[in-house]
N, C-alpha and C positions, 0 to 999 in steps of 0.2 A: 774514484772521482775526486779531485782534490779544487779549492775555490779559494782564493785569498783575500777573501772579504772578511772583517776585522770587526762587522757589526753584528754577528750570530749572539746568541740569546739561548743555551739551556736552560730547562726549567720543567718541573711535571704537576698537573691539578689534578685533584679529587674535587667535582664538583655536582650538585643536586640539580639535576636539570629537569624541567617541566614534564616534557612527553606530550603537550598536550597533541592530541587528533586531530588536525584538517578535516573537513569532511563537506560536501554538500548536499544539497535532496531538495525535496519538494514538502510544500503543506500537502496532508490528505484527510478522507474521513473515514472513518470506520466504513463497512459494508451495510452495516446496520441503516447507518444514514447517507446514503444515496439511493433514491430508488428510480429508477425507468418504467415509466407509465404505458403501456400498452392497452389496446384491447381484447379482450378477451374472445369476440370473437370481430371479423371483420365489418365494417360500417364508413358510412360517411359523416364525417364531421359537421352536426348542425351548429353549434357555436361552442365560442371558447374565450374567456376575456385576457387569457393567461401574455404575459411577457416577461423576458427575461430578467431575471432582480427581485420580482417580483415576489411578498409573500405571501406563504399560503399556509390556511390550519391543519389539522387533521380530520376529516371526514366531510370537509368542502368541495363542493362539487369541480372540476375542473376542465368537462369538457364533456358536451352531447353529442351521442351518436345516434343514427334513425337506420336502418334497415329494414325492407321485408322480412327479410327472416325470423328478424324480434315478433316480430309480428304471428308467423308462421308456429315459432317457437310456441308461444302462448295456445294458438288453435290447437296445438297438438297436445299440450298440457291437458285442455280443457274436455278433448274430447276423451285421451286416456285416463282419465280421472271417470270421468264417467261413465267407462266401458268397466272400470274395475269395481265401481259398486255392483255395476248385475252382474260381472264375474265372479266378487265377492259371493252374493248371494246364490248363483246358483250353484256352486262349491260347497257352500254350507246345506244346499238343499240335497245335493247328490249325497253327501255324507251323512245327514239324515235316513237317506233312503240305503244308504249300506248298511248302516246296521240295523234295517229291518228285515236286508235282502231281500228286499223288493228292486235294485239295478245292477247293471251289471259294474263287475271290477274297473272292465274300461273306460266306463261313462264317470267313473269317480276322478280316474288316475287323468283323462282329458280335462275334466273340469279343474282340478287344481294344476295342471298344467298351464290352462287358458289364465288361472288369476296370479300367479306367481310371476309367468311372463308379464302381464300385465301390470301387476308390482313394480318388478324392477325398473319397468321403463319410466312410469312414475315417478319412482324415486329420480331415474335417472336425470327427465325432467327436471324435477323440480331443483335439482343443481344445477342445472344447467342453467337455470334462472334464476340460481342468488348469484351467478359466478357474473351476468349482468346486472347484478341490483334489482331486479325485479321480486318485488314480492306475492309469491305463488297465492297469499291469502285473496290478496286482492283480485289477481286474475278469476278465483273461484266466485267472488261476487261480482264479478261480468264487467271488470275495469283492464281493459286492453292498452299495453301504450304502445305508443308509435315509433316511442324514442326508447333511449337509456343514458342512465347518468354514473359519469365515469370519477371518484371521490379521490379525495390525498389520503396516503396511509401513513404520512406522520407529518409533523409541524417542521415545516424549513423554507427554503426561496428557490425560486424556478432557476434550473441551470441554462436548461435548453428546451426551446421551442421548434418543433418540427413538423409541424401542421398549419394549416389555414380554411377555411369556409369550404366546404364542399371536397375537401379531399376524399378519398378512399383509403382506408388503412387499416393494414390487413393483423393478424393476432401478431406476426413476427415483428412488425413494426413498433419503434419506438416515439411514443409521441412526445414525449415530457420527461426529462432529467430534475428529477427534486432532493435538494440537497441539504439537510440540518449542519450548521455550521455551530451549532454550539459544543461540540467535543473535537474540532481540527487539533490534527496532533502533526508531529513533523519526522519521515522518512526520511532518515541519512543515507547517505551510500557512504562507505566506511572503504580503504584499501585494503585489500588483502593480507597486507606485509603490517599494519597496526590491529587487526584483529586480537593477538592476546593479548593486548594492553585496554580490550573494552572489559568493561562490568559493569553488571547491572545498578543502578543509583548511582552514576556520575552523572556529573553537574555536564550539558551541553548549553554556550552560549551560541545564539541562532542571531541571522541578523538577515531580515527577510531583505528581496531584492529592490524592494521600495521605501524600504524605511532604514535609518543610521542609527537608532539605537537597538540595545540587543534585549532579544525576550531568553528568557532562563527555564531550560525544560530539563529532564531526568532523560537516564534512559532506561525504558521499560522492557522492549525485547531485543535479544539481536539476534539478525537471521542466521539460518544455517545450512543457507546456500548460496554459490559462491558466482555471481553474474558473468556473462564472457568477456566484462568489462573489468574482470578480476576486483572484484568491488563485494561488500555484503551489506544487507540492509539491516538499519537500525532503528528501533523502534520507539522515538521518545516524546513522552508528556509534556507539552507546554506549563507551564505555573501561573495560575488565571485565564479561567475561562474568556474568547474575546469572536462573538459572535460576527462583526466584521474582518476576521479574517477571511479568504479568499482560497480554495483549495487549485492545489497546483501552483500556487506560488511559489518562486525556486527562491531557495537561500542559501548562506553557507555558514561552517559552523565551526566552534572549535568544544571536542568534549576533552575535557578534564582527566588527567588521570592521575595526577597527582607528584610529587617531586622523588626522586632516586637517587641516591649516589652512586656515581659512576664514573670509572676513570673518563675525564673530559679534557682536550685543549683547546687554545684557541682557535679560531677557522685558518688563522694567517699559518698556523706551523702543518696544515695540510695540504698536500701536494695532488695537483690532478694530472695525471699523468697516461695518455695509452686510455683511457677510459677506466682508471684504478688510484684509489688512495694511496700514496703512500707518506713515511715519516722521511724526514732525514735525521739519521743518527751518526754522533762522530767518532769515527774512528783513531784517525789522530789530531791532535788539536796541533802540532806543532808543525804539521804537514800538510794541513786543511785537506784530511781526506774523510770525507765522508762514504754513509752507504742507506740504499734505500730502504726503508721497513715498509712490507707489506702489511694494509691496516684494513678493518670493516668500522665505517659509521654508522652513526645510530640519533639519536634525538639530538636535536640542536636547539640552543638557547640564548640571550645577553652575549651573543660573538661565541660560543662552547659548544665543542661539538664531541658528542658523546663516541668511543674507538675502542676497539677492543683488536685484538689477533692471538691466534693458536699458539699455546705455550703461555709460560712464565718469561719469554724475553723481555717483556715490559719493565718488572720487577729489575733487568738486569742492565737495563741503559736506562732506565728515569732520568738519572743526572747527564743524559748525552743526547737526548733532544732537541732540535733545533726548531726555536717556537720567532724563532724573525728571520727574514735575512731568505727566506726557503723560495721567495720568487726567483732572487737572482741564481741560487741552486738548479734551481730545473733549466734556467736558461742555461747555464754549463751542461747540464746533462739533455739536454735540447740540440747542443751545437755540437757537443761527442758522439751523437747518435747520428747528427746530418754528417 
């Protein structure tokens, strides 16, 4: 391919380019701090002052339920309880009378049958009534309730509200999303093709989608698995705690990874051609013939773009490069090809 334009430019850089990551993601919270408020068993909701924003502490009440059952519950406690003191006792009476053999085997092995069964169901009971907050003490001196109080199991703000006055909801139902926003940290999605340029303790600048200046976090873990969106997750620390962050805020981010020397040129002496890199290299300078070098890119930076290809031919035309002039080239090698 030969071109007689009179303005070409050999020349070859060794330059330290960035590398840094692209990457976007969302604010999240730990597992720890979100929790989905259910009940334990089904009821209707007698009140609730809760809305969304809203905070709340840890072991505040946040929402009353009343059922029969609660109710039911309790009579059943109260009469099993009282069936196993005289099962109690008469087990211990039968086991007196064994070993004077004065009863029979049977009448021993029925009675601690009757108070064992009767144990467990007890016991069984009586969990079933801290799993509502009710306290079994109480029910044994003759204080029945009608309702039950449903508490926070840690300090944070109401995400979601999904309830109102008299609903029914059942154990599978979610009534309340509460969220501690004092540890948000921020999930990157990273591409597949920069993954071994992560490491652990790089600087990520984040810049959430509502605010213009950037917060400064690490990063802590990266996943090691690979999404269908050919992506991985990365898992990094904000630097300062900031209790008005917002989870699921999306942001985007660049993490650090530090500077490289790598054979680099400028962006103008690369050629897109066919959907492929290539150089133009000269063949005769007196003939203006050139010839195309097949090339792979890599990090870009300040106009530099990082190249590499198989072999030492680089080593062997450095001074035959053609780093100007290479748009009007292609257009020759554009009009040869039509």
């Amino acid at each position: 391919m030969t071109n007689k334009s009179s303005r070409l430019v050999f020349n070859w850089e060794v330059s330290k380019l960035s590398g840094n990551i692209k990457a976007h993601g969302v604010l999240d919270v730990p597992p720890q701090n979100l929790v989905s408020i259910s009940a334990p068993f089904g009821g209707f909701v007698k009140s609730t002052e809760l809305l969304q924003g809203m905070r709340v502490k840890k072991g505040q009440i946040i929402v009353t339920l009343e059922h029969p059952d609660y109710i039911q519950l309790q009579q059943d406690y109260v009469d099993s309880k009282s069936q196993l003191e005289f099962l109690e006792q008469e087990y211990n009476r039968q086991l007196d009378l064994s070993k004077e053999n004065v009863n029979a085997l049977k009448s021993l092995q029925q009675a601690k049958s009757n108070y064992l069964g009767t144990k467990a169901r007890v016991q069984g009971l009586k969990a079933k009534l801290k799993l509502v907050n009710i306290d079994p003490t109480e029910i044994e001196n003759g204080e029945i309730k009608t309702s039950i109080g449903i508490y926070s199991p840690i300090d944070g703000f109401v995400a979601q509200v999904n309830v109102n006055l008299g609903m029914h909801v059942n154990p599978t139902d979610i009534m309340f999303r509460i969220v501690d926003t004092d540890h948000v940290h921020a999930e990157a999605q990273v591409f597949e093709k920069d993954i071994p340029k992560l490491k652990i303790g790089q600087v990520a600048r984040i810049t959430l989608s509502n605010e213009t200046k950037e917060r400064l976090a690490k990063v802590y873990l990266i996943g090691k698995e690979i999404t269908p969106e050919r992506t991985v997750r990365v898992h990094c620390h904000l630097e300062g705690e900031d209790s008005n962050l917002i989870p699921n805020t999306y942001f985007s981010a660049i993490i650090e990874t530090g500077s490289n020397a790598v054979m680099a040129l400028p962006e103008n002496a690369i050629a897109n051609f066919e959907g492929k890199h290539f150089l133009f290299v000269e063949k005769d300078a007196t003939k203006h013939i050139y010839q195309l070098l097949d090339i792979t890119t890599g990090a870009s930076d300040n106009g530099f773009v990082e190249i590499s290809v198989d072999g030492d031919i680089l080593d062997k035309v450095k001074d035959k490069i053609v780093i100007k002039g290479t748009f009007e080239l292609l257009n020759v090698l554009k009009n040869v090809e039509e």
